[in-house]
C-alpha distance (Angstrom), angle and dihedral (degrees) to the residues before:
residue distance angle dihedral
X1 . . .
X2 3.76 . .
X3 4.09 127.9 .
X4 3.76 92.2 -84.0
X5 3.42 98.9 47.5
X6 3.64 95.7 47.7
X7 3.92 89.3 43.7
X8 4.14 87.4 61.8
X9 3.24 101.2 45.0
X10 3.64 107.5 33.6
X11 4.13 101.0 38.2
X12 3.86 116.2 63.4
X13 4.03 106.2 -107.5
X14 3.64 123.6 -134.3
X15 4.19 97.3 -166.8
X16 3.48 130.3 21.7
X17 3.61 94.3 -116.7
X18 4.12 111.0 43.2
X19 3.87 111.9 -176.7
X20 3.19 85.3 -121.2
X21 3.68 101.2 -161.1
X22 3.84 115.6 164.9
X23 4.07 98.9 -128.4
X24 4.27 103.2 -158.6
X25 3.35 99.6 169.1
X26 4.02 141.0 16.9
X27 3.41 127.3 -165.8
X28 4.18 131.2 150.3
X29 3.57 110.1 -35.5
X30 4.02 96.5 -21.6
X31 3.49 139.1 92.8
X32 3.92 124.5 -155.2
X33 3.23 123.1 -153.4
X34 4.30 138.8 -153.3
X35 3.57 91.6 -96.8
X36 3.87 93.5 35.9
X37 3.23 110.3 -104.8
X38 3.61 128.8 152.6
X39 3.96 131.4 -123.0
X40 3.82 133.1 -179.0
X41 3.72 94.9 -139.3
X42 4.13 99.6 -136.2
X43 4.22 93.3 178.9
X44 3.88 100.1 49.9
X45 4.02 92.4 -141.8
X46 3.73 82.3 -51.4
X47 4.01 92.3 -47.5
X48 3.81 103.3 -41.2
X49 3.49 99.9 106.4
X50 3.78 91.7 63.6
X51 3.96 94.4 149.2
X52 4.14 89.4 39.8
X53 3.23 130.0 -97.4
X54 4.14 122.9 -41.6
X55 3.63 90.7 -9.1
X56 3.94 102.4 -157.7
X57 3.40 96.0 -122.8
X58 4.11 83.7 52.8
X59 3.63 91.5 54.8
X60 3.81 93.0 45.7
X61 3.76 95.4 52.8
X62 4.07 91.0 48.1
X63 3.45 88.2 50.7
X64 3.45 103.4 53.4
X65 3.60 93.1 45.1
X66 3.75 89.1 53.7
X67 3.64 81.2 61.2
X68 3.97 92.1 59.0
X69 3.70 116.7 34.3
X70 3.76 140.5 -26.3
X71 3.48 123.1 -173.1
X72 3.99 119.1 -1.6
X73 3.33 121.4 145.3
X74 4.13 146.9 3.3
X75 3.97 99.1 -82.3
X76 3.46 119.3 -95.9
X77 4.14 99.9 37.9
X78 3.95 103.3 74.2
X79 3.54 124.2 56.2
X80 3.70 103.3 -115.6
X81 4.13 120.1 -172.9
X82 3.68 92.3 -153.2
X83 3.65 87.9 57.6
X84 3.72 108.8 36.9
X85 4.17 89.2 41.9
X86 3.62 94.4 56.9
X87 3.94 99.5 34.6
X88 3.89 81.9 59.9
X89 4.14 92.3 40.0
X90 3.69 83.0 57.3
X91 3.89 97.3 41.2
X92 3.75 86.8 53.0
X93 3.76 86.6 60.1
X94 3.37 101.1 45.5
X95 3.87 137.2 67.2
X96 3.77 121.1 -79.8
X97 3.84 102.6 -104.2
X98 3.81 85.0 49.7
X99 3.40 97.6 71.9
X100 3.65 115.5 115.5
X101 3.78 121.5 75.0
X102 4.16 131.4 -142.5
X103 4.04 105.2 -172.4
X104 3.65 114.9 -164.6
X105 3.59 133.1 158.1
X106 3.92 113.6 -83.4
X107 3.78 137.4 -0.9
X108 4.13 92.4 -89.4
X109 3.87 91.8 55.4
X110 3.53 88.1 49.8
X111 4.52 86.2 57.5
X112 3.75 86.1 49.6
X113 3.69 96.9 56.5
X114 3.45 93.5 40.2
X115 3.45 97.1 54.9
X116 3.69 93.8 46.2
X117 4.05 90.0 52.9
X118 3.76 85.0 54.0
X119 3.86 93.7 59.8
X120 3.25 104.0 37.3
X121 4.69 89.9 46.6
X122 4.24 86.3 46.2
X123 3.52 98.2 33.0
X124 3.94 83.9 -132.3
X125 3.97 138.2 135.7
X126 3.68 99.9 -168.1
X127 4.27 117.6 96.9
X128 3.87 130.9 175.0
X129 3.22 133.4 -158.7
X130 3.69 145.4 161.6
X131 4.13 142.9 -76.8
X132 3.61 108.1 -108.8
X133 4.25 92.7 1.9
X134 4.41 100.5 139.6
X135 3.95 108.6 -152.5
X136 3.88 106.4 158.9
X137 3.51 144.3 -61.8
X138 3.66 105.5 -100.4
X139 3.58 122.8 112.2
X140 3.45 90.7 -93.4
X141 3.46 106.2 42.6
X142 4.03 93.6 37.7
X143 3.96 76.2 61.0
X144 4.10 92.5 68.1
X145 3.27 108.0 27.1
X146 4.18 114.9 117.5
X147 4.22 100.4 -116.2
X148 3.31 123.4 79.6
X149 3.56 90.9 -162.9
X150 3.53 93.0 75.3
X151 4.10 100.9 39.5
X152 4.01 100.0 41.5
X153 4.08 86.1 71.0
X154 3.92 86.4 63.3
X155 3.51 108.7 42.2
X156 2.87 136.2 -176.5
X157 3.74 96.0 50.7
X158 3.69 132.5 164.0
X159 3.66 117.3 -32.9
X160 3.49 123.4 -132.8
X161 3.82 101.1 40.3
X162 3.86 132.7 147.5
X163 3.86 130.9 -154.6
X164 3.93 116.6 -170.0
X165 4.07 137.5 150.4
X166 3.40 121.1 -58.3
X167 3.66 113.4 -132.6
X168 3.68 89.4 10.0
X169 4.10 122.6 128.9
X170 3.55 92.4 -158.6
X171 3.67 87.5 58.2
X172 3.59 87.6 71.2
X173 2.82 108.1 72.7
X174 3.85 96.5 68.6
X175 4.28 79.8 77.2
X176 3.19 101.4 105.3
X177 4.55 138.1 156.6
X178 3.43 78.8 -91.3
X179 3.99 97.1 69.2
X180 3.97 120.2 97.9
X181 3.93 92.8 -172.0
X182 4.05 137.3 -11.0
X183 4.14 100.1 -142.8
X184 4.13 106.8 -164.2
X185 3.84 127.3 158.4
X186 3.66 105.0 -117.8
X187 3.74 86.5 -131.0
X188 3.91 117.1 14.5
X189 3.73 112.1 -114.8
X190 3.69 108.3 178.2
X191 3.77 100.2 43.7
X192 4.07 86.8 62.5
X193 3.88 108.5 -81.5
X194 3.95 107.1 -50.8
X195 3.47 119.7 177.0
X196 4.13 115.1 -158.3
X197 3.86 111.5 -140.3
X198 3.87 120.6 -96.6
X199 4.09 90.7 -118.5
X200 4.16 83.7 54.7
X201 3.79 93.8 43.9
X202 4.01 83.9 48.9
X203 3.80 93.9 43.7
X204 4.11 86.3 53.4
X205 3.58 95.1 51.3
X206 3.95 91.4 42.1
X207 4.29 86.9 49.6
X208 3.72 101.9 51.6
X209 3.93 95.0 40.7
X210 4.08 88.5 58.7
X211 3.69 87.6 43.7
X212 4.06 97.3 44.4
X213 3.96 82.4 -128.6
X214 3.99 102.2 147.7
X215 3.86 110.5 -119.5
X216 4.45 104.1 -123.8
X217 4.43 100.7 -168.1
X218 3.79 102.7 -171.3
X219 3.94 98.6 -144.0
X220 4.10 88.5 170.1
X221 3.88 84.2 119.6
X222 3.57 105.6 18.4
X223 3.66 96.8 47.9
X224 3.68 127.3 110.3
X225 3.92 108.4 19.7
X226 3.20 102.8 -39.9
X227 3.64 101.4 122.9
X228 3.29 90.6 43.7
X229 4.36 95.6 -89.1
X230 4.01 120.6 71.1
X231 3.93 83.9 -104.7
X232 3.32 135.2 26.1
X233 3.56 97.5 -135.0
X234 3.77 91.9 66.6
X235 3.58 86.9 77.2
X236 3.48 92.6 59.4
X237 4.13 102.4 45.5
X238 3.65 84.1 -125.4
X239 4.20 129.8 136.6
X240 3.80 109.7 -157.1
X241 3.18 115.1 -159.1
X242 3.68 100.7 -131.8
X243 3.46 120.7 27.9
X244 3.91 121.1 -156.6
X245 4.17 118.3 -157.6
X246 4.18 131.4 169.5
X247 3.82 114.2 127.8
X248 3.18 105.4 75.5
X249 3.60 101.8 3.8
X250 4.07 92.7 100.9
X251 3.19 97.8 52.7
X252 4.19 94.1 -115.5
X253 4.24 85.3 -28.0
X254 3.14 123.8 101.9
X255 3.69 113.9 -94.7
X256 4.29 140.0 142.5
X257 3.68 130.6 179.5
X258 3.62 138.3 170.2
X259 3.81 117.4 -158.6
X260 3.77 129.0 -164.0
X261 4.07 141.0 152.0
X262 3.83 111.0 -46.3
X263 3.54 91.9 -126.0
X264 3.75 89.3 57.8
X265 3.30 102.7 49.1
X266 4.31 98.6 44.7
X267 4.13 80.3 76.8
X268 3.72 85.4 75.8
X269 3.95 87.7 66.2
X270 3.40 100.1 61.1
X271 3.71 148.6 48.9
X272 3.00 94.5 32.5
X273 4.13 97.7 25.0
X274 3.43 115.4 -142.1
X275 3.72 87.8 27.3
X276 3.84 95.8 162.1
X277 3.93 109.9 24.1
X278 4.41 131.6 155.9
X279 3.65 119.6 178.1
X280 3.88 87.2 -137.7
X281 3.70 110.0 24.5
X282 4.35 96.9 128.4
X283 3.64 101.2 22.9
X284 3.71 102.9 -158.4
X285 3.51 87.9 -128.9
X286 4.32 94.0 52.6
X287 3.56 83.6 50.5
X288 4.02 101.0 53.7
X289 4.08 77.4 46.9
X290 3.53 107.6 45.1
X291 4.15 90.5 40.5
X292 4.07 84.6 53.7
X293 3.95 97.8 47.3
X294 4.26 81.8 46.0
X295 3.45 88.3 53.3
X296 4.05 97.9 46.1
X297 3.60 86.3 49.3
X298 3.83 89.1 59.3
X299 3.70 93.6 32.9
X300 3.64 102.9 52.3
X301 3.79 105.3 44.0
X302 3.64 88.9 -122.8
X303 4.17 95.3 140.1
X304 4.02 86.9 55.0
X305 4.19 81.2 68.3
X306 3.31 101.4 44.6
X307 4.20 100.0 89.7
X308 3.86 90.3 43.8
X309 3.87 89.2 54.2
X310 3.80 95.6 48.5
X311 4.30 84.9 46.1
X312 3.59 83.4 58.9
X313 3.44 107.9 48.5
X314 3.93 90.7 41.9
X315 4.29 86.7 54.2
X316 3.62 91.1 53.6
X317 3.96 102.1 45.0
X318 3.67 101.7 69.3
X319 3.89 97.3 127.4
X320 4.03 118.1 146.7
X321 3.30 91.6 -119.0
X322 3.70 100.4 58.2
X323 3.67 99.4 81.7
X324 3.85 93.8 -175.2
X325 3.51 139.2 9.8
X326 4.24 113.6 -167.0
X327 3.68 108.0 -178.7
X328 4.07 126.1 176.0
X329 3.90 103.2 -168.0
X330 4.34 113.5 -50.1
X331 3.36 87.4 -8.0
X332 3.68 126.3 102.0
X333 4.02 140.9 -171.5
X334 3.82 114.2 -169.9
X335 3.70 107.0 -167.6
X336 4.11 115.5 -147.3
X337 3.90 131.1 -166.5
X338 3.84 82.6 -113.4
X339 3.62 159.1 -2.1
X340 3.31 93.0 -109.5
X341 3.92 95.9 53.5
X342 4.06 91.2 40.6
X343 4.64 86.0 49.6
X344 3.84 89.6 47.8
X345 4.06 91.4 47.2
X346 3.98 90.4 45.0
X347 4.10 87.3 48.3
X348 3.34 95.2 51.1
X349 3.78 102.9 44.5
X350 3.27 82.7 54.3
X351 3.92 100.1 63.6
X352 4.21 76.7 40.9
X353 4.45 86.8 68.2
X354 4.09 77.6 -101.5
X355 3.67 112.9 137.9
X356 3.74 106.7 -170.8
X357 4.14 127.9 144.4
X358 3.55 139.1 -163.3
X359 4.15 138.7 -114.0
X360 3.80 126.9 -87.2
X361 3.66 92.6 -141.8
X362 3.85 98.2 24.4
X363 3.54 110.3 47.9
X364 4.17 93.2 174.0
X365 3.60 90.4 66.2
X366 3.33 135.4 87.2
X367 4.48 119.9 -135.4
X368 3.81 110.5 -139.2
X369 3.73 105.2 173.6
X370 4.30 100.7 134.6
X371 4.03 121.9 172.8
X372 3.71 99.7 -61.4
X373 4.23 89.1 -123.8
X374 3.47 85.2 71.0
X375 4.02 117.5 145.9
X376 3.85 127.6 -114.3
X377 3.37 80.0 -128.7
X378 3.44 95.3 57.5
X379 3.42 96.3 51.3
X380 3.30 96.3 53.4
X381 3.82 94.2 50.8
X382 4.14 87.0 55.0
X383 3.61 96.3 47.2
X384 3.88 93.3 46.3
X385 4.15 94.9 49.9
X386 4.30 82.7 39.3
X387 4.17 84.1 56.9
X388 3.74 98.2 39.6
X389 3.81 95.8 52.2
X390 4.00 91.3 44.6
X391 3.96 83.9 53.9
């Protein structure tokens, strides 16, 4: 049996029709292929690789971690530099009430132990969150995000759980002294790049601080330049009060976190003790690589770039057939009459050397959200073969 073959009957599948490309080699803002072949990578593993692919200084830190420790205990009971260095990199970085760090392993474990830190501070069962909002596919997190599509499979899910308008004021209102937590993407991914006013943002904020509902911004996406700030919620003049990373928080390894007030978070350590525990939330080795891609970021100037880049790929998709184009820093929705003319676009950029995906929750548009390092260049490459096959 070849690769492919192998690959589809050997690894679990989540669609019936993977790409299925056989990815050799990474490096920057191109993927290599088994046969050799070339791609400008235009998703970024779904924005993780926000500083490109195996960014040296990446590789270095991995490496010389390897060289130290892997694995050695449950997080939380051994000092571990990787750990406490970046935890107070990103506390440096962030607001003052955000200041204390949970690691875990991906961006859904981080909504789990979020939402559980919201109970047990309120002392309340009841959570909201939005219409078309994606946060995960865990029990949990399959339990608030906005499409039923995706949560009526696994019923019965968790109880207690609210869906209302995004960006709506009415919506509101449904924020009550009943509400443990409010969990809302700063900037909605899945439902094609939307971007909630500044007065609705404020409103938000305003509601669940009468209410003593805690504030959960989903920065999975958003987080870490790409809209064009280190967090979204800067563009907003917002605080949440938890904040939940993963994406590109490793550094291309797989890492999650969600931060809050110190105060806050020390009820996870007692009654019950232990109360939120992973074995490998904070790898040592994510750490080193997450705290290195932070520091690149920083380092190399590359969030000064990123409105320039988004300017540029905005001036050269103007096709008639792209009948919107919604855009929140490097990070691009083009909206399609249809599915079916957004699939055969993706399909054919991608015998182009075009690597470019879709939208859970709108399917008509195309996701543009490449390595934020990528080259003018580059961008003008994509957007020429993206014009030429719409022609």
């Amino acid at each position: 049996m070849n690769q492919r073959e192998l690959f589809l009957k050997h690894v679990a599948q989540t669609s019936p029709t993977p790409l299925g490309l056989e990815i050799v080699k990474a490096e920057g803002v191109k993927l290599f292929d088994a046969n050799g072949k070339e791609y400008i990578d235009l998703i970024g593993g779904i924005s993780v690789a926000n500083i490109g692919h195996r960014h040296p200084g990446v590789i270095a830190a991995i490496q010389k971690q390897l060289d130290a420790y892997l694995h050695i205990m449950v997080y939380g009971e051994f000092i571990e530099s990787p750990q406490v260095k970046y935890a107070k990199l990103l506390s440096d970085h962030l607001p003052a009430s955000l200041n204390s760090v949970f690691f875990t392993n991906s961006g859904a474990e981080a909504v789990e132990g979020a939402m559980k830190l919201a109970k047990r501070v309120t002392n309340r069962t009841q959570i909201i969150s939005f219409k078309n909002s994606y946060h995960g596919s865990t029990q949990g997190a399959l339990s608030i995000i906005g499409s039923e599509y995706w949560r009526n499979a696994f019923r019965p899910l968790l109880p207690g759980v609210s869906h209302v308008e995004y960006n709506s004021f009415e919506a509101l209102n449904s924020i009550t002294e009943e509400i443990a937590c409010v969990v809302a993407e700063t900037v909605q991914a899945e439902a094609g790049i939307i971007v909630p006013s500044n007065q609705w943002m404020q409103a938000l904020r305003k509601k669940c601080s009468e209410t003593g509902a805690l504030l959960i911004l989903d920065e999975i996406q958003t987080g870490f330049g790409r809209t064009g700030k280190l967090w979204g919620f800067q563009h907003f003049d917002i605080v949440p009060d938890i904040l939940l990373l993963g994406k590109a928080l490793g550094g291309g390894m797989p890492l999650g976190a969600f931060i809050a007030d110190r105060k806050m978070m020390q009820v996870l350590t007692a009654d019950p003790v232990l109360g939120h525990i992973t074995t490998f939330g904070g790898h040592p080795v994510s750490c080193a690589a997450g705290m290195a891609a932070m520091t690149a970021l920083f380092d190399e100037g590359i969030l000064t770039l990123v409105k320039q880049k988004a300017e540029l790929f905005k001036s050269l998709l103007i096709h008639v057939k792209i009948k919107a184009i919604r855009s929140f820093g490097l990070w691009l929705s083009l909206e399609f009459d249809s599915f079916e003319t957004n699939k055969k676009l993706i399909d054919t950029c991608i015998i182009r050397g075009i690597l470019c995906d879709w939208f859970l929750f709108a399917a008509n548009c195309l996701r543009i959200s490449p390595p934020l390092i990528i080259s003018e260049e580059e961008i003008r490459k994509a957007s020429f073969v993206i014009r030429e096959i719409l022609d």
